[in-house]
Structure formats: C-alpha cells, structure tokens
KOLKOL-81354 format. One record per residue (C-alpha): chain; x, y, z; residue in three letters. Coordinates in nm, 2 decimals, decimal comma. Layout:
[voro A; [X; Y; Z]; ALA]
...
//
This chain:
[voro A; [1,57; 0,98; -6,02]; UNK]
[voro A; [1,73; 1,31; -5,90]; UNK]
[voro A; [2,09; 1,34; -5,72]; UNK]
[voro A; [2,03; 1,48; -5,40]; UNK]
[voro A; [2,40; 1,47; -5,25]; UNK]
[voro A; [2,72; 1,30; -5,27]; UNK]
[voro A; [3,01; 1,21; -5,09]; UNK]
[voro A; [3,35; 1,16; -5,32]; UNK]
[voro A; [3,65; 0,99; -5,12]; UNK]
[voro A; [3,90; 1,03; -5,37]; UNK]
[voro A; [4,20; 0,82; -5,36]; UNK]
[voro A; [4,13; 0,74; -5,02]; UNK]
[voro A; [4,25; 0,35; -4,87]; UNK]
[voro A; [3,85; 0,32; -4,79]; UNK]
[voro A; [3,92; -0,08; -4,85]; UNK]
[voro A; [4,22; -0,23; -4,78]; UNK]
[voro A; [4,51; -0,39; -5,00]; UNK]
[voro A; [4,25; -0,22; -5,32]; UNK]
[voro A; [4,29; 0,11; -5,48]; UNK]
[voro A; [3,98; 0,21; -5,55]; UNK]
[voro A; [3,78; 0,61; -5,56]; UNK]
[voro A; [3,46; 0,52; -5,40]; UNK]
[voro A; [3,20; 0,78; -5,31]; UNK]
[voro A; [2,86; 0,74; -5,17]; UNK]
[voro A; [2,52; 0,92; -5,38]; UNK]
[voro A; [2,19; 0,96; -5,22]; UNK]
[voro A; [1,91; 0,97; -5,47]; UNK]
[voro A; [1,51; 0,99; -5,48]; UNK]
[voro A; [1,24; 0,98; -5,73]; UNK]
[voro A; [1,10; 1,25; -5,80]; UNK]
[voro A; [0,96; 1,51; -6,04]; UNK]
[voro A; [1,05; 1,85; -6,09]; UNK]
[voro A; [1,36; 1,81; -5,92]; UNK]
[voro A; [1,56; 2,17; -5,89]; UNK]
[voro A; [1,90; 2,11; -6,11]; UNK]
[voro A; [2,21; 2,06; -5,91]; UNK]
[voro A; [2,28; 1,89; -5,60]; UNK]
[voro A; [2,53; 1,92; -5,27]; UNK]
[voro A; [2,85; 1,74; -5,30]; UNK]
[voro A; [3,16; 1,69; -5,04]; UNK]
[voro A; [3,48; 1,60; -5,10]; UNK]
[voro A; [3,65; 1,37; -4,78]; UNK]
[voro A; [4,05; 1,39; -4,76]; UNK]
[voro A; [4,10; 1,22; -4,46]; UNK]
[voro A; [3,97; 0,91; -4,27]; UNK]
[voro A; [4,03; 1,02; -3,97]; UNK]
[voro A; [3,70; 1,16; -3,81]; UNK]
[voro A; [3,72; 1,19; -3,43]; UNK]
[voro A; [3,35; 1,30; -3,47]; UNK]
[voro A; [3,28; 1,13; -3,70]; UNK]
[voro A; [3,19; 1,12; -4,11]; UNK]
[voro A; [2,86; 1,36; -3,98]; UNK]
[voro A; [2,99; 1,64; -3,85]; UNK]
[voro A; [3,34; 1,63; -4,07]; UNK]
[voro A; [3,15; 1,70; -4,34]; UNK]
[voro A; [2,89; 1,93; -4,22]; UNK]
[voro A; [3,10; 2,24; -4,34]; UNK]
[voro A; [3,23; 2,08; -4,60]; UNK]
[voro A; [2,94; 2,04; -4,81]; UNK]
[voro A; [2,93; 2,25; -5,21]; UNK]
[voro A; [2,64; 2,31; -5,44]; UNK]
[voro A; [2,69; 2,15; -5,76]; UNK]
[voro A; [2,56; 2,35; -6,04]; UNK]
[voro A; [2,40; 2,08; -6,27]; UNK]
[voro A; [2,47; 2,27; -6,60]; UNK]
[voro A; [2,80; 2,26; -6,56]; UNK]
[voro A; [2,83; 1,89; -6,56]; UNK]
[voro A; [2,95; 1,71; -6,85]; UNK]
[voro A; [2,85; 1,41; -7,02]; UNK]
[voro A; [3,19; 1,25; -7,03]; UNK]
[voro A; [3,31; 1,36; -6,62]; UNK]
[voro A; [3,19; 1,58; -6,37]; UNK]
[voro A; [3,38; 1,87; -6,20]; UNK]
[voro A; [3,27; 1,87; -5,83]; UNK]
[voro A; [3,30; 2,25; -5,75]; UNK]
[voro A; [3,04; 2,49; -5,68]; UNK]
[voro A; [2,90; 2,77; -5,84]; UNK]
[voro A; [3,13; 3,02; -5,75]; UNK]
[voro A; [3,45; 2,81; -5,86]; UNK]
[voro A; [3,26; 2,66; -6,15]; UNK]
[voro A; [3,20; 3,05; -6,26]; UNK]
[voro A; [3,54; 3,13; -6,23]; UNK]
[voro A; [3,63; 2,81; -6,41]; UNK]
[voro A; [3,42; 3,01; -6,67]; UNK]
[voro A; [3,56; 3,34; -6,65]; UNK]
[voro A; [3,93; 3,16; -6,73]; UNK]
[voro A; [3,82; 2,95; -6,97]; UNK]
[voro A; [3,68; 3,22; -7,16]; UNK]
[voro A; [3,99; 3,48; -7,13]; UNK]
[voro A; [4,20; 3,22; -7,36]; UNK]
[voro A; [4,18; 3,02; -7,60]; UNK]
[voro A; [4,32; 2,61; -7,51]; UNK]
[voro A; [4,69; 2,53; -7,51]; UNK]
[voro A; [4,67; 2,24; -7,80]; UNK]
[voro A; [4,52; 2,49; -8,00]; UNK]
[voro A; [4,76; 2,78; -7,92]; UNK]
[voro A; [5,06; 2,56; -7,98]; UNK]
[voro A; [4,90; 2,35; -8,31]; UNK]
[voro A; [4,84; 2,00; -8,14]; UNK]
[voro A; [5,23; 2,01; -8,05]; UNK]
[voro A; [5,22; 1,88; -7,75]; UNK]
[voro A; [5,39; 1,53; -7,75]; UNK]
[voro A; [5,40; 1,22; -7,52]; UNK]
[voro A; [5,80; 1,13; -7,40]; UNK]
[voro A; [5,96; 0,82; -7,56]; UNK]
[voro A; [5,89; 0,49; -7,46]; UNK]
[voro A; [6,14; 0,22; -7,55]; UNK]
[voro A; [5,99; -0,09; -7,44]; UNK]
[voro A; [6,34; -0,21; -7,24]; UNK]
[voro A; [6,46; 0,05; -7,04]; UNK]
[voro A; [6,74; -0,21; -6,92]; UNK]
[voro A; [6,87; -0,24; -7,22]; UNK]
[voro A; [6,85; 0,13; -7,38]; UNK]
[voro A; [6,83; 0,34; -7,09]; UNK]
[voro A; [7,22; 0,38; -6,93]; UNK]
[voro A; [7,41; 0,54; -6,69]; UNK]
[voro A; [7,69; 0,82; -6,67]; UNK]
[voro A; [7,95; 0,55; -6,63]; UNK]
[voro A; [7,80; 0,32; -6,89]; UNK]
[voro A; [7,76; 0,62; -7,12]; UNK]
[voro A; [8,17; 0,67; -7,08]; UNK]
[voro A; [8,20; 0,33; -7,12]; UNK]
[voro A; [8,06; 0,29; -7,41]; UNK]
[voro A; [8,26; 0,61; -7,58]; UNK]
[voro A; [8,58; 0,53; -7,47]; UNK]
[voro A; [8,52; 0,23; -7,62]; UNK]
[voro A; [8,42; 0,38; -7,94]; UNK]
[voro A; [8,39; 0,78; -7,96]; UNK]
[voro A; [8,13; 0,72; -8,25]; UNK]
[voro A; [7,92; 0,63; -8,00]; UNK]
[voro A; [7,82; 0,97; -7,87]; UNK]
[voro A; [7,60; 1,04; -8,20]; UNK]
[voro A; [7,37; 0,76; -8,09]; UNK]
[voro A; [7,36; 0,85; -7,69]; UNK]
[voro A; [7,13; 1,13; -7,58]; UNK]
[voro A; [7,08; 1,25; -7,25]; UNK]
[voro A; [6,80; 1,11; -7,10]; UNK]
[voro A; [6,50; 1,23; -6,84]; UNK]
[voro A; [6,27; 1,09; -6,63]; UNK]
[voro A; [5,93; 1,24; -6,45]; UNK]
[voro A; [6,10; 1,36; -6,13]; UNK]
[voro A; [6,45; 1,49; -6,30]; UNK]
[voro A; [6,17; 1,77; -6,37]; UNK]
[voro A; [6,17; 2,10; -6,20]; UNK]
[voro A; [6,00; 2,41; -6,18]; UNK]
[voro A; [6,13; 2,66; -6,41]; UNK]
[voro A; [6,48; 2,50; -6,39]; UNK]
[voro A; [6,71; 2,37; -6,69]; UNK]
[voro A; [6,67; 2,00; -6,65]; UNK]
[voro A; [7,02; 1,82; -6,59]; UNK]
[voro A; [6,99; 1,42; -6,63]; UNK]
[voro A; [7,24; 1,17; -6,50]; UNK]
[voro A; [7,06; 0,85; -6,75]; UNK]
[voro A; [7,12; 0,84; -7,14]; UNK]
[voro A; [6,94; 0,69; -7,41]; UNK]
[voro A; [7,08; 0,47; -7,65]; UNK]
[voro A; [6,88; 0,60; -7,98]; UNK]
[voro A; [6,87; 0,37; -8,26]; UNK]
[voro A; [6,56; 0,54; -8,43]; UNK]
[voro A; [6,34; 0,29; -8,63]; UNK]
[voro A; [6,43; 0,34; -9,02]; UNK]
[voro A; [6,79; 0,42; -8,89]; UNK]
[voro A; [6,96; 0,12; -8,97]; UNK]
[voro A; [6,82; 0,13; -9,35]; UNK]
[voro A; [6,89; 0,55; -9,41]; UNK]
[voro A; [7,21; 0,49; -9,30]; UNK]
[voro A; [7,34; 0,14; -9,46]; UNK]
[voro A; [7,04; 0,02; -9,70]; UNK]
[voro A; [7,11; -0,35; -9,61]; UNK]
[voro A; [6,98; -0,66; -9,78]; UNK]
[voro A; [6,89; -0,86; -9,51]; UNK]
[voro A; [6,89; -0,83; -9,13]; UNK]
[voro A; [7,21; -1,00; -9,09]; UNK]
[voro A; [7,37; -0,72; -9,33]; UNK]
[voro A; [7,22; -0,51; -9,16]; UNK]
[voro A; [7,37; -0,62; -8,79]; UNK]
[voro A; [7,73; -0,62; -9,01]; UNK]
[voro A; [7,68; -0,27; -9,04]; UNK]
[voro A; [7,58; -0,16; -8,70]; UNK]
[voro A; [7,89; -0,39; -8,54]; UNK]
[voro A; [8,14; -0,26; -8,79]; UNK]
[voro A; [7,98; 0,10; -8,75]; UNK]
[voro A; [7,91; 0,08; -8,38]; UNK]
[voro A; [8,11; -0,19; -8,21]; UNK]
[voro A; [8,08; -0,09; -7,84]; UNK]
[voro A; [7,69; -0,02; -7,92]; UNK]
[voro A; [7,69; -0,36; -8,07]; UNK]
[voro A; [7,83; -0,54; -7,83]; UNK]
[voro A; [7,66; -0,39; -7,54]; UNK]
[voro A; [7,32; -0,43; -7,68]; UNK]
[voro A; [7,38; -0,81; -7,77]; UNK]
[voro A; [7,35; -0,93; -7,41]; UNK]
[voro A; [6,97; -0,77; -7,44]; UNK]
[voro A; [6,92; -0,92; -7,78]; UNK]
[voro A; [6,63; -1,18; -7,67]; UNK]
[voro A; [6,44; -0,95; -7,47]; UNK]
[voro A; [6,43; -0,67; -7,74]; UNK]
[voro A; [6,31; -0,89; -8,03]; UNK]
[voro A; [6,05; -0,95; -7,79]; UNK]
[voro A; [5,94; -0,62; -7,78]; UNK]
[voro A; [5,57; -0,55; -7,97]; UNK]
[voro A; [5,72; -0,19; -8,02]; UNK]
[voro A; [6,04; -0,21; -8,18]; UNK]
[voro A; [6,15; -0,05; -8,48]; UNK]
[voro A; [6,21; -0,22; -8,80]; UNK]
[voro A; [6,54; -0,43; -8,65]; UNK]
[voro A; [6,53; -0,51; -8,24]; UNK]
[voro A; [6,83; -0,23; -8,19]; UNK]
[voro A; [6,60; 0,03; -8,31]; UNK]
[voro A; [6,33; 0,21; -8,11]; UNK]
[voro A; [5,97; 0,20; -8,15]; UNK]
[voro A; [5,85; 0,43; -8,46]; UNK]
[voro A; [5,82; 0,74; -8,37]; UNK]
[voro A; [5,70; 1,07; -8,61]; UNK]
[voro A; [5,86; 1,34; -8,33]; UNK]
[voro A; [6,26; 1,24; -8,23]; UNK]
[voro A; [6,36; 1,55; -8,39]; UNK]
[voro A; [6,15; 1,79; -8,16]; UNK]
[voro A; [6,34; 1,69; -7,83]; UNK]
[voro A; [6,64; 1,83; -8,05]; UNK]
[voro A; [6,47; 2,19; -8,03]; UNK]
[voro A; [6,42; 2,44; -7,72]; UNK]
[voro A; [6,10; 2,28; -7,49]; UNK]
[voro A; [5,86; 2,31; -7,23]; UNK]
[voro A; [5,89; 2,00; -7,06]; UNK]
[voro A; [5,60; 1,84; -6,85]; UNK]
[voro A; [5,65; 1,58; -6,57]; UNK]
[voro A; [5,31; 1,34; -6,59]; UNK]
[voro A; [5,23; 1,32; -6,24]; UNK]
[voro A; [5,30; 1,61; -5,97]; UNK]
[voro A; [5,14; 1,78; -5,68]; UNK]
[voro A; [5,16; 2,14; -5,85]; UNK]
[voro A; [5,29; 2,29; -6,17]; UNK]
[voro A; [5,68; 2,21; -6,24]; UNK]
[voro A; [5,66; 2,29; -6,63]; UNK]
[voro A; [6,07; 2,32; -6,74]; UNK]
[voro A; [6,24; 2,49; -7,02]; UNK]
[voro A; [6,52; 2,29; -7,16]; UNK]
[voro A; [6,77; 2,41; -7,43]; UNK]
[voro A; [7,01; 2,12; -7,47]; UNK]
[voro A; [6,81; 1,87; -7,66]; UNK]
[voro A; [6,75; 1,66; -7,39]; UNK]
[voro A; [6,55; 1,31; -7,43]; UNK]
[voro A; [6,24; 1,25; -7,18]; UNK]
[voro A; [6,05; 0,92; -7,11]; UNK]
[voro A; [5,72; 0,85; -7,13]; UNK]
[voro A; [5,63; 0,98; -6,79]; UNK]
[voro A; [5,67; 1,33; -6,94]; UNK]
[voro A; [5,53; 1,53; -7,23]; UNK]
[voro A; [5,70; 1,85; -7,42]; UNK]
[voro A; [5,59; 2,11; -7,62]; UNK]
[voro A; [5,88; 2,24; -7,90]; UNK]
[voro A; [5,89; 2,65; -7,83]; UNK]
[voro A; [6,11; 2,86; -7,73]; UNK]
[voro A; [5,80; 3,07; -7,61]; UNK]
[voro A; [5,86; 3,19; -7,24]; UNK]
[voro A; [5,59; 3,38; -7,19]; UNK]
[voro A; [5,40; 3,04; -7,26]; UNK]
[voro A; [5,61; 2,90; -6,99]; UNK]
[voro A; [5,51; 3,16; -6,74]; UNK]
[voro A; [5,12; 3,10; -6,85]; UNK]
[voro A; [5,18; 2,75; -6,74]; UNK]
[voro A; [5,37; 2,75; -6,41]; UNK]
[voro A; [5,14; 3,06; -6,31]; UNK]
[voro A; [4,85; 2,97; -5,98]; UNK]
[voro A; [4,57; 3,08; -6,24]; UNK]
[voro A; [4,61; 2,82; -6,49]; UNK]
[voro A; [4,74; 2,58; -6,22]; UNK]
[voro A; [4,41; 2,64; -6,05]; UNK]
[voro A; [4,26; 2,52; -6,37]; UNK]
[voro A; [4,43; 2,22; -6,40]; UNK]
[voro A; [4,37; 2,14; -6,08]; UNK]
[voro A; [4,01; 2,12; -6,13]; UNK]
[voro A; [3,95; 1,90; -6,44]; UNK]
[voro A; [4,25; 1,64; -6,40]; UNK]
[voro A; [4,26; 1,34; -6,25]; UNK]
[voro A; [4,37; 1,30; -5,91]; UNK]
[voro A; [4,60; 1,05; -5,74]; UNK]
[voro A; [4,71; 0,90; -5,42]; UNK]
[voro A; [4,92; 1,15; -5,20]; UNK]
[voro A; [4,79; 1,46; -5,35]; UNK]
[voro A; [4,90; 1,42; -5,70]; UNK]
[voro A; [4,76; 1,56; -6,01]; UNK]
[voro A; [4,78; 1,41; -6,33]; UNK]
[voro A; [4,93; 1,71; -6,60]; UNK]
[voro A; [4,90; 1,45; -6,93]; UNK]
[voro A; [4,80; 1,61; -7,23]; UNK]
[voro A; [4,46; 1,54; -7,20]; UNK]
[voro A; [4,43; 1,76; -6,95]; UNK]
[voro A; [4,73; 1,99; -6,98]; UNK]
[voro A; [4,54; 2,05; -7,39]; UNK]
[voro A; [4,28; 2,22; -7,23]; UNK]
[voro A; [4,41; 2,49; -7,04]; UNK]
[voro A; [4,33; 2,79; -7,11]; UNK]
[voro A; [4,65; 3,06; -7,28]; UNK]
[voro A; [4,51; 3,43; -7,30]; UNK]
[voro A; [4,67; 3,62; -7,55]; UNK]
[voro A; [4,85; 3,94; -7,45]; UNK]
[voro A; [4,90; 4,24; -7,62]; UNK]
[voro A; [5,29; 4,28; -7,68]; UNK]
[voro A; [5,41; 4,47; -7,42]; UNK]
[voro A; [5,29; 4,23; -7,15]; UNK]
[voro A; [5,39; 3,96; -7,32]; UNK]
[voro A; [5,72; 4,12; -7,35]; UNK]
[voro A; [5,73; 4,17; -6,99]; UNK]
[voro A; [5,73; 3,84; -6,91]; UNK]
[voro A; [5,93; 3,69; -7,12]; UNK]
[voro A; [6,23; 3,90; -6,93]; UNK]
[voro A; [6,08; 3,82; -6,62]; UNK]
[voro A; [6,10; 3,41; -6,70]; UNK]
[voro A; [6,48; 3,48; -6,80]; UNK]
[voro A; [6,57; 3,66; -6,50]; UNK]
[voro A; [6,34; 3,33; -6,31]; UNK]
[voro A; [6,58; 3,13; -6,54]; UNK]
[voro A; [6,90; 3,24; -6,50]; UNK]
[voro A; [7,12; 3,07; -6,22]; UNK]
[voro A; [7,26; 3,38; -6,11]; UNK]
[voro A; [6,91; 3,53; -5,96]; UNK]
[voro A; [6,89; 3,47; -5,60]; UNK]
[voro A; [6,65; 3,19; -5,51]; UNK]
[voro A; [6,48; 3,48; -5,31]; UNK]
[voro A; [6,43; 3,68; -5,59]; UNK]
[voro A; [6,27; 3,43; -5,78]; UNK]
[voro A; [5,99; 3,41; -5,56]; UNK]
[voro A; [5,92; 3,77; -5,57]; UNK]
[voro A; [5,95; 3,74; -5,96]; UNK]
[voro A; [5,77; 3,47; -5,98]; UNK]
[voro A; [5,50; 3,66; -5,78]; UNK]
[voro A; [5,51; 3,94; -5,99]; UNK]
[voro A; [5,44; 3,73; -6,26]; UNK]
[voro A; [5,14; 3,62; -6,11]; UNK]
[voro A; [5,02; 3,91; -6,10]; UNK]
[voro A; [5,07; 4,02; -6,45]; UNK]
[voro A; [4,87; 3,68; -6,53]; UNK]
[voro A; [4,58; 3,80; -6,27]; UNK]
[voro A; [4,53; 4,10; -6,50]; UNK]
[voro A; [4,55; 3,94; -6,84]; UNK]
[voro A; [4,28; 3,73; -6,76]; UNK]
[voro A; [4,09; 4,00; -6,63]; UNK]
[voro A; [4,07; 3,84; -6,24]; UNK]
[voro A; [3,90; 4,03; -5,98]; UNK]
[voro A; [4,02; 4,02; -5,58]; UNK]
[voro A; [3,75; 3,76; -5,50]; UNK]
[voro A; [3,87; 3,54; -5,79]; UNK]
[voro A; [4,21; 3,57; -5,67]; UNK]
[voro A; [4,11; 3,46; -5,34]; UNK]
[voro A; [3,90; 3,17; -5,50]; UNK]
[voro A; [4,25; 3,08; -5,72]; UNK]
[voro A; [4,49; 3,07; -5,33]; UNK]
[voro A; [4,22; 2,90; -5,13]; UNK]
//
C-alpha cells in the first residue's frame, strides 16, 4: 500500500463535545510507488466552497525520506531542507547545556503549598522564620518574553529529607515537634491540609515535605525559564531564584546569548515544526521538543555581541520601541550564524 495524499485537521472541533486530531489518508496498492506523497494541512472549518477547492492551493509534497519512524513532520521539501540546513548549523540544546534542562516543581496540592501575597505576610508576621521556607512562586503564563519574571503566588518548600537534615527525629511525631516548635505559623497553616497531603502518592518522606526532587537548588541560580504551552517563543531570564510549576521547564545559565538563540524566529521556526500542536494555535515548548533545537556555536565576537544586545533587550530602561529593533537586529545576527540565505529567510517569516 502506498500514501497517495492526506488531509491533517489538527486540533480542529471536527466532532463535537470530543477533542480529537483526525485527518483523512487516501491510499492504493501498488508497486513501485514514487516515495512521498501530497499532504494539506486544514485550519479552519469554515469552507464557503467547500473542503475541494479550500484545499486546492493548499496542498505540499511530502518528502518520504524525511519521515520518521516515531512521528511525521508534514512540510515539504523546501521546508523540510531548511529544517536540514538548521539542524545541521548546530548542535541540540540538551546537548549544548549537558541534559540541564529541568521540568518545574509539582507539589501534588497546590491548595495547600501554593499561597498568596497576603497569605505569604501572614504567615511571616506570624513567624519571621518563615521566610526561609517561602519561595516565590511561578506559573506558565507569569512567563514573558525576555522579561524578568515577577510572581504574585509563593511556595511553601518543605524539601523531602528536610525535616531529617535539619532535626534527625526518632519518629514522625518528633519530627512534627520539631517543625511546630521550629515553624509554628507553617505548622499551623499546613495542619488544616493535613489529610489531603498524606494522601498524596508524591510526598516526601513526612506529608509537609515535597515530592523528592534531585534539582531544588538550580531554581536558586540565574535561568532560562520556559512556559510549557505558548503560541510563540516567550523564553525568560530570571535572576532572583524564583520557583516555577510544572507547567514550565528551566535551564540553570547565566548564558544570554543562549537566550537570544531561543527567542530568535530561526530556532522558533524549528520548534514550530516538530512540536506538538494544540487547540487555539498553541505549541507545545516541553523538553522533548525544546531538547532538540538546534544552538550554532559562534565565534566570540558574535557571541559577544549578543550577549550586550539581550542586556540592552533586558534592561527596563530600553524603550519598548527599541527593543523591537534590537530584537531585530538580533535576528539577524542569528540569520548569519546559521548561514541562512534570503529565500530561507523568507521560508522562516511565512
């Protein structure tokens, strides 16, 4: 049996009250079939024509070769060679960064250790010790392009193994003793939750703590931080040990030009092609996908160059029109390092 064209409706509401990401193949048996097929991708369900002659400009050869085993990429050749062309200018983020690239925290009960402002003041007025357990907290959308991330939800971190570093206690009623005498507004607060969190399949080693976890200590360092689910690239840099759920991911670096490389149409373009789609337009930018993008390495003076470039793009004193030209001019730096022609360009902005 040989493909012979297809019709992918994405995320489309084809059925009602289902989410589903139908598409339609048309096949035939045959021998000595021509690798490849035609493909069409449908974004709306609205044909006043009709599905025909919507798609009858819409349709892309699919070069067989470049489909893999595991998922197909439904571009054609020319995008598939550029997809190439990019690939082959860099080498892939996890392995540029040494597999640091690591999922946000997940605590299992947000309600009881996620918190707001006022709770947060609450909480310290009642006992100022409780600051060194409350970090600032993030979710998905707090994330912004190339902005310092500011969160208004806090995280009540009781690390698993904390309890026993800090107090080595017999038993877990000791060990509650501790935390009370040691934390009192903590303790009392978190009581109220107490049957929900033993509940919990991922809690640490007493139901106050979190889930184990081998990374806390890199959301203490300078990050890259990645929302999970966006429309276009909105990687952050955040230098005041901020906290992020698990609807983001961070990479631990203080490397801007690695930040540029990210937010940069090229690499977004790339993205763009092998992740996941959602309803609405959305992208998913998890590490499974975000792993495989490719970083080309600069010689120093580009790489240089950018780096002041993202701190003027940074700093809250550059006019919001000037950071579009920068960021502009940092696209074009990109353009070069990966060696992309005018036609590629206009392949990467249609």
């Amino acid at each position: 049996w040989h493909t012979e064209k297809m019709v992918d409706f994405g995320d489309l509401p084809v059925f009602d009250e289902a989410t589903t990401y139908p598409s339609i193949w048309l096949m035939q048996q045959k021998e000595n079939a021509v690798p490849g097929f035609t493909a069409a991708k449908v974004d709306t369900l609205d044909h006043p024509d009709g599905l025909t002659a919507y798609l009858q400009n819409r349709w892309l050869q699919v070069d067989a070769e470049s489909l893999k085993t595991d998922s197909w990429n439904l571009v054609d050749s020319r995008v598939q060679k550029l997809l190439d062309k990019i690939k082959a200018a860099g080498k892939p983020l996890g392995e540029y960064v040494n597999g640091k690239i690591f999922y946000g925290i997940k605590t299992g009960l947000n309600e009881a250790f996620v918190i707001d402002a006022a709770t947060r003041e609450r909480l310290i007025a009642e006992d100022p010790k409780s600051a060194e357990i409350i970090k600032p907290f993030l979710v998905g959308r707090d994330i912004k392009r190339y902005q310092q991330p500011v969160s208004d939800k806090y995280l009540i971190l009781f690390r698993n193994g904390f309890t026993k570093e800090r107090f080595k206690p017999g038993n877990e009623n000791e060990a509650w003793r501790f935390i009370s005498h040691h934390f009192p507004a903590l303790a009392n607060y978190l009581l109220t939750f107490e049957e929900k969190a033993r509940a919990r399949y991922d809690k640490g080693q007493y139901w106050w703590e979190l889930r184990a976890c081998d990374y806390y200590d890199e959301f203490e360092k300078p990050k890259i931080i990645i929302p999970a689910i966006v429309k276009s690239a909105s990687y952050a840099y955040d230098v005041h040990r901020i906290y992020s759920n698990d609807k983001t991911s961070i990479i631990p670096t203080d490397d801007l030009y690695l930040l540029a490389i990210l937010n940069s149409k090229v690499v977004d373009f790339y993205l763009r092609q092998i992740a996941s789609t959602k309803q609405n337009g959305y992208f998913e930018y998890k590490p499974v996908y975000v792993s495989q993008l490719p970083i080309v390495i600069p010689n120093l003076e580009t790489r240089q160059k950018i780096h002041d470039l993202v701190l003027a793009v940074l700093s809250p004193e550059t006019e919001l029109r000037a950071k579009i030209s920068i960021e502009k001019e940092i696209d074009e730096i990109i353009y070069q390092a990966f060696g992309l022609e005018d036609i590629d360009i206009q392949i990467v902005y249609k």
